[in-house]
C-alpha positions in Angstrom: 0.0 0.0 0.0 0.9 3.4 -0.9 1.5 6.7 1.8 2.8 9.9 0.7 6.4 10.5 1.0 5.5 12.9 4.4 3.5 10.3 6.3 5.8 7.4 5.4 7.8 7.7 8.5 5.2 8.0 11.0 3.2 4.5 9.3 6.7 2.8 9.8 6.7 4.1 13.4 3.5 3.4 13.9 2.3 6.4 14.9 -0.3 6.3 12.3 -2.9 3.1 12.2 -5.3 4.1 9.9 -5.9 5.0 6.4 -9.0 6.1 4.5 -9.3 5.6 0.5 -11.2 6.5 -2.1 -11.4 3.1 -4.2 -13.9 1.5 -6.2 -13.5 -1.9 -4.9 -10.9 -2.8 -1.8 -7.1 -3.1 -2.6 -6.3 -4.9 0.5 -7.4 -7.5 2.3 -7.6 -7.9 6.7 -4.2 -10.0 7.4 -2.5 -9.3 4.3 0.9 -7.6 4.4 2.2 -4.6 2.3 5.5 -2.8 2.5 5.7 0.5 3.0 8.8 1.7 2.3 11.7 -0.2 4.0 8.9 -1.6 6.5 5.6 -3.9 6.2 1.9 -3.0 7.2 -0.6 -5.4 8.5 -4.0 -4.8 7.9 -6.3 -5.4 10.6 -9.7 -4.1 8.9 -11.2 -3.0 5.9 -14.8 -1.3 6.0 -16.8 0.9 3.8 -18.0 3.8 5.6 -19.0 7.4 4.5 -16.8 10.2 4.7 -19.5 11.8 7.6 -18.7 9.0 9.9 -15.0 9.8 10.5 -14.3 11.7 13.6 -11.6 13.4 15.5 -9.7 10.0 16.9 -10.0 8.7 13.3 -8.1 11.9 11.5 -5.3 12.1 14.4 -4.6 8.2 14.2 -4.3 8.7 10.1 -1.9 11.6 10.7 -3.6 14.3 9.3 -4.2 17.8 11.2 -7.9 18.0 10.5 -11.0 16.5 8.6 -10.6 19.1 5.6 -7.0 18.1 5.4 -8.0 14.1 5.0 -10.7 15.5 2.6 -8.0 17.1 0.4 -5.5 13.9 0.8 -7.8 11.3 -0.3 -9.9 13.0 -3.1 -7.0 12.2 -5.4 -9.5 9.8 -6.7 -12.3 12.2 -7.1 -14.5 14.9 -5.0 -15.5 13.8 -1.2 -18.9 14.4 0.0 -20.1 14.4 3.2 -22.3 10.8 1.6 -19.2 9.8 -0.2 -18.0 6.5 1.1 -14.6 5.8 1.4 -12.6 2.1 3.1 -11.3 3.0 6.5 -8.0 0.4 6.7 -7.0 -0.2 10.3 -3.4 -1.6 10.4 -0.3 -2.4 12.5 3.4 -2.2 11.7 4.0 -5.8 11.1 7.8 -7.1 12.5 
């Protein structure tokens, strides 16, 4: 799985546990490992939610500083409504 060049440190610290994407169908899988960089990610969970369902705890665990800045990050796919649903990835550094 992807991150942008600024977040990659923090997934491969593991300060950041979360990812939201804008996908058609999912890309990942729960249990399946992807590197990241010189590192490997975990995913623990895959769900379809909509973009009006992520709160506070969810933004700060995917490293961003606010909603609008997630917004902005993961509408390289295309706009994000408040209905628009997007897969929230839970995931651990795996060692």
């Amino acid at each position: 799985m992807q991150f942008s060049r600024e977040l990659r440190a923090d997934v491969l610290s593991g300060d950041i546990t979360l990812t939201f994407r804008l996908w058609q169908r999912p890309k990942v899988k729960p249990g399946g490992r992807y590197r990241v960089g010189a590192g490997q990610i975990e995913v623990d969970s895959v769900e379809l939610v909509p973009f009006s369902s992520i709160d506070d705890t969810d933004v700060q665990r995917a490293g961003e500083a606010d909603l609008e800045s997630l917004r902005r990050r993961a509408a390289h796919a295309g706009p994000i409504r408040e209905n628009t649903l997007l897969y929230r990835i839970e995931f651990h550094l795996a060692l």
